[in-house]
Residue frames as a rotation matrix with the C-alpha (Angstrom) as fourth column:
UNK 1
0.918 -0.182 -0.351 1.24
0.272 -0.354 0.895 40.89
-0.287 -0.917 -0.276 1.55
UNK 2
0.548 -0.802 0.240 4.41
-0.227 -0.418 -0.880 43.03
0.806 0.427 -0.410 1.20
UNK 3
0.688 -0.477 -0.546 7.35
0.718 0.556 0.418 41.33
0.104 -0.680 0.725 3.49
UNK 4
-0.328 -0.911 0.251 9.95
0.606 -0.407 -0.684 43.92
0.725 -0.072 0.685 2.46
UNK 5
0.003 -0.147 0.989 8.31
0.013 -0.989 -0.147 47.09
1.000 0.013 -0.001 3.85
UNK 6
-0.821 -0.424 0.382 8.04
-0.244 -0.343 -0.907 48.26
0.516 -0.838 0.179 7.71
UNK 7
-0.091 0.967 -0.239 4.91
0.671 0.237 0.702 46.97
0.736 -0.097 -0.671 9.64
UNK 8
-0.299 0.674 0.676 2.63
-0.190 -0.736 0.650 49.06
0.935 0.066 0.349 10.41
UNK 9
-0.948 -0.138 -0.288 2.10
0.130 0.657 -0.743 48.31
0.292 -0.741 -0.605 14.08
UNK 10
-0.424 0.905 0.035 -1.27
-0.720 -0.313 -0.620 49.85
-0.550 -0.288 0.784 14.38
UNK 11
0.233 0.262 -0.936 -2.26
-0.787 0.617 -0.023 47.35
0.572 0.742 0.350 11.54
UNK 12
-0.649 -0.721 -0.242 -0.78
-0.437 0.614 -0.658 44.95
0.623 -0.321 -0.714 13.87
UNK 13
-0.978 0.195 0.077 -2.91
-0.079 -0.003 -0.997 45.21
-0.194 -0.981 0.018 16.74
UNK 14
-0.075 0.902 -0.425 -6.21
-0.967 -0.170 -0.190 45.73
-0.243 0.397 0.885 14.85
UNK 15
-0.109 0.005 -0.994 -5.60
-0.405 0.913 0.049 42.18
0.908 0.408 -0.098 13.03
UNK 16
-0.880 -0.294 -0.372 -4.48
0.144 0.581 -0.801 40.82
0.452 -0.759 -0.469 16.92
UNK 17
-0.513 0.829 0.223 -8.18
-0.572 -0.136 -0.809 41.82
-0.640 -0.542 0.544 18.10
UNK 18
0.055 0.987 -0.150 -9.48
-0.952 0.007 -0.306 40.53
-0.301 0.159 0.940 15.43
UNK 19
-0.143 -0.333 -0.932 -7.85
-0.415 0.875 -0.249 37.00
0.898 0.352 -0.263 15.29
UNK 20
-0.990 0.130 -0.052 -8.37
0.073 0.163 -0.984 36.99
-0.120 -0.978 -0.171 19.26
UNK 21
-0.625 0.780 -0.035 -11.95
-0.609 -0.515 -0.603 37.70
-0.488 -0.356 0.797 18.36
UNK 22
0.447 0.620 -0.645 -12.63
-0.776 0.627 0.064 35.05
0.444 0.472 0.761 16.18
UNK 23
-0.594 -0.451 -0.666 -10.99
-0.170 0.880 -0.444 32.62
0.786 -0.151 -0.599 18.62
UNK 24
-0.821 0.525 0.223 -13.05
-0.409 -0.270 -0.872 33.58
-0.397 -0.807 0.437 21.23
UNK 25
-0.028 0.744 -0.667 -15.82
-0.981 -0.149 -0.126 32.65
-0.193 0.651 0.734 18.81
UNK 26
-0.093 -0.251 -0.963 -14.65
-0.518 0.838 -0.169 29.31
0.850 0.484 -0.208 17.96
UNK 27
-0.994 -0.090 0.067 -14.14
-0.095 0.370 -0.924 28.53
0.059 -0.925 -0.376 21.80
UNK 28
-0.478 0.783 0.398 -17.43
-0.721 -0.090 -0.687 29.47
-0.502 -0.616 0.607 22.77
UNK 29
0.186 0.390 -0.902 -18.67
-0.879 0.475 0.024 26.94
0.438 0.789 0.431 19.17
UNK 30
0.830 0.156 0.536 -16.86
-0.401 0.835 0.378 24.19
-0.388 -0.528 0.755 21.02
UNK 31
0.699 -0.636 -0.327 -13.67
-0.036 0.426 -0.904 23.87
0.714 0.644 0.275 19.18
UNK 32
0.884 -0.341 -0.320 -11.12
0.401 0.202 0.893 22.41
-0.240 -0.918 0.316 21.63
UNK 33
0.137 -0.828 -0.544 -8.09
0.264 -0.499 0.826 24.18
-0.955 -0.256 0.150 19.70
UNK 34
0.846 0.345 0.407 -6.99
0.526 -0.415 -0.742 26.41
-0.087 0.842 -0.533 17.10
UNK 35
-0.220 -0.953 -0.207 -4.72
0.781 -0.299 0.549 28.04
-0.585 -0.041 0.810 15.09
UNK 36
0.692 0.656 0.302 -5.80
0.658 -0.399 -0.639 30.97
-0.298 0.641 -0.707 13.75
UNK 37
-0.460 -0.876 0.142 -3.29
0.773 -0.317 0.549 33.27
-0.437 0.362 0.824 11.35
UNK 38
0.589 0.765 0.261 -4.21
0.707 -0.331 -0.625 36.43
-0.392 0.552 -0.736 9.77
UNK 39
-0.437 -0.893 0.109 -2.32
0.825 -0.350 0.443 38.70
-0.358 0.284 0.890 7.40
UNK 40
0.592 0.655 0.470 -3.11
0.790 -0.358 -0.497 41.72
-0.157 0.665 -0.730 5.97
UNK 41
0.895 -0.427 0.126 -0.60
-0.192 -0.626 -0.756 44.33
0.402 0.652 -0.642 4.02
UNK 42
-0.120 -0.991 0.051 2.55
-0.485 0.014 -0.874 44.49
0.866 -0.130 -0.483 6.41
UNK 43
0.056 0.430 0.901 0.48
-0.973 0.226 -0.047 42.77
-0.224 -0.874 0.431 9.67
UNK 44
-0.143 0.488 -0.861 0.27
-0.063 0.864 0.500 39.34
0.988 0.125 -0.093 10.76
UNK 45
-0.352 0.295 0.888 -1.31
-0.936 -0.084 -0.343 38.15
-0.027 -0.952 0.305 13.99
UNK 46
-0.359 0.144 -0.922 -1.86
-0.079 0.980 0.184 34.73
0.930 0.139 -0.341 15.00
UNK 47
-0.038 0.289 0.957 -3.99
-0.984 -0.179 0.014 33.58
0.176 -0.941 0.291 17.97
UNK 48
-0.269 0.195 -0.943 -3.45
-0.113 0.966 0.232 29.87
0.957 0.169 -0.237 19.03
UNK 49
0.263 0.627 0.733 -5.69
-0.949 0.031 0.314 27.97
0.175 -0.778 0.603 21.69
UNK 50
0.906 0.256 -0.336 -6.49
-0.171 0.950 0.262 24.48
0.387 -0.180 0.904 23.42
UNK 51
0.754 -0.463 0.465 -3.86
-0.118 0.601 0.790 21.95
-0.646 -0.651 0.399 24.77
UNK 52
-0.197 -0.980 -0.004 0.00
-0.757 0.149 0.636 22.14
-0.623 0.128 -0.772 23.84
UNK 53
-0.611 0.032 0.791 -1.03
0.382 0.887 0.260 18.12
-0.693 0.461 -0.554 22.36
UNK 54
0.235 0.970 -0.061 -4.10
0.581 -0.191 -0.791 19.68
-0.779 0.150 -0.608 20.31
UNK 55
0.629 0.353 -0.692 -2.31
-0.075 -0.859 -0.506 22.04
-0.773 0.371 -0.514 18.82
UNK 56
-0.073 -0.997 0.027 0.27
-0.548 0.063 0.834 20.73
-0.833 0.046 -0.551 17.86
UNK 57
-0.557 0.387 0.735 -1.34
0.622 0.781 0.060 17.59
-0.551 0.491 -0.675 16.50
UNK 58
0.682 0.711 0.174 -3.46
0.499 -0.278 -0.821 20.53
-0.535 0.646 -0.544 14.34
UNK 59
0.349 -0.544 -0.763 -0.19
-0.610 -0.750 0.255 22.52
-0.711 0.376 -0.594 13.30
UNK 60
-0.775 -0.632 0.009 1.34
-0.436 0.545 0.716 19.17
-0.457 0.551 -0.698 12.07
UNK 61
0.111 0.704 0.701 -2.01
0.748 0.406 -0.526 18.01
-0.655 0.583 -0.482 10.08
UNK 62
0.789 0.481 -0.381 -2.08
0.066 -0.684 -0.727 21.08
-0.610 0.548 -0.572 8.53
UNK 63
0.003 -0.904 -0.427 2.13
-0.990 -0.063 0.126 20.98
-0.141 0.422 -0.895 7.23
UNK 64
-0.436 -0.262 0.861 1.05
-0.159 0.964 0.213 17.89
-0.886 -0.044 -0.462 6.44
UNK 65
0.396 0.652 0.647 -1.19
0.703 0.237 -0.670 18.59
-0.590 0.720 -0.365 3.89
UNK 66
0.357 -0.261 -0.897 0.98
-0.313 -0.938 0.148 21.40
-0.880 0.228 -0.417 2.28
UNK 67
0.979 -0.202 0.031 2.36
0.069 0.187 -0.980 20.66
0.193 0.961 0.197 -1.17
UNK 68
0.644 -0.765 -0.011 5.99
0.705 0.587 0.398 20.04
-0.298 -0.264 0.917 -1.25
UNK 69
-0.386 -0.649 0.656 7.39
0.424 -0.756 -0.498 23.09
0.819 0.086 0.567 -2.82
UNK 70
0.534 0.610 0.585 5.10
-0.123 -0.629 0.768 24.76
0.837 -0.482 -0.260 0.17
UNK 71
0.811 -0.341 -0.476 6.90
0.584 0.405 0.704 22.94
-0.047 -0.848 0.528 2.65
UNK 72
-0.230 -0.914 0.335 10.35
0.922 -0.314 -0.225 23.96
0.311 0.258 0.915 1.09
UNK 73
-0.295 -0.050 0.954 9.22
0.336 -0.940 0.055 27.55
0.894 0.337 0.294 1.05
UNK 74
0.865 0.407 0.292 7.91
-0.303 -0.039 0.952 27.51
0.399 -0.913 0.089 4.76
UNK 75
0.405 -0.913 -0.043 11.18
0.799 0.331 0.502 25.57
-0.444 -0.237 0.864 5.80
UNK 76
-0.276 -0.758 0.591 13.17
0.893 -0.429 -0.135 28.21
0.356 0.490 0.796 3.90
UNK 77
0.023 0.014 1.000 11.84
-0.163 -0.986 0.018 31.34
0.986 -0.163 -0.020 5.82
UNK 78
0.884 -0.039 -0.466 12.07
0.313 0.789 0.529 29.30
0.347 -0.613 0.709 8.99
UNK 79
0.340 -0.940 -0.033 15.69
0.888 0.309 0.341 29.08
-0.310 -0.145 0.940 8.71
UNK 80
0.436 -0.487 -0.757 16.09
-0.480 -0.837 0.262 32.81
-0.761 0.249 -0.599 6.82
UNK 81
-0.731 -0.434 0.526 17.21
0.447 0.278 0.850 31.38
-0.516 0.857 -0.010 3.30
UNK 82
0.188 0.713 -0.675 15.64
-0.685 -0.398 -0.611 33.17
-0.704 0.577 0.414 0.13
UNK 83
-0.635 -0.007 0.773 14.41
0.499 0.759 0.417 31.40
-0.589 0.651 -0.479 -2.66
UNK 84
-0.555 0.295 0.778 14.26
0.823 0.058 0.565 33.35
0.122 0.954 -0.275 -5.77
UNK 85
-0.761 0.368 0.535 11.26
0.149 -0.703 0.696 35.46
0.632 0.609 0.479 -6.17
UNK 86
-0.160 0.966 -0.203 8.88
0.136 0.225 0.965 34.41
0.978 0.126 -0.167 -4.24
């Protein structure tokens, strides 16, 4: 994914149907919440479900398993700090 350039809002909206469309999917499967994230060139779209406690408790399993430089680098666009290259 390119961060510098302009997003593409049409690219936007296409991803948002289709991250709303696989939640919709997941609901109907029986999943009681979700975070779903999707990127693609200058687009991201994110569609989260279930109970406020649910999700949460899935946002903070998942930044729980992250590798430590991952954290750093998630924490560091968070806040607007660059690190380097990456």
């Amino acid at each position: 994914m390119d961060y510098q350039k302009k997003v593409d809002m049409k690219e936007v909206k296409e991803i948002q149907e289709q991250a709303t469309g696989i939640a919709k999917i997941l609901k109907k499967e029986g999943y009681e919440a979700g975070v779903i994230a999707l990127g693609k060139g200058t687009g991201v779209a994110t569609n989260v479900f279930g109970s406020r406690k649910d999700v949460l408790f899935t946002v903070y399993t998942i930044l729980g398993n992250l590798k430590e430089e991952d954290k750093l680098m998630l924490l560091s666009m968070i806040l607007g700090i660059k690190l380097g290259d990456e």
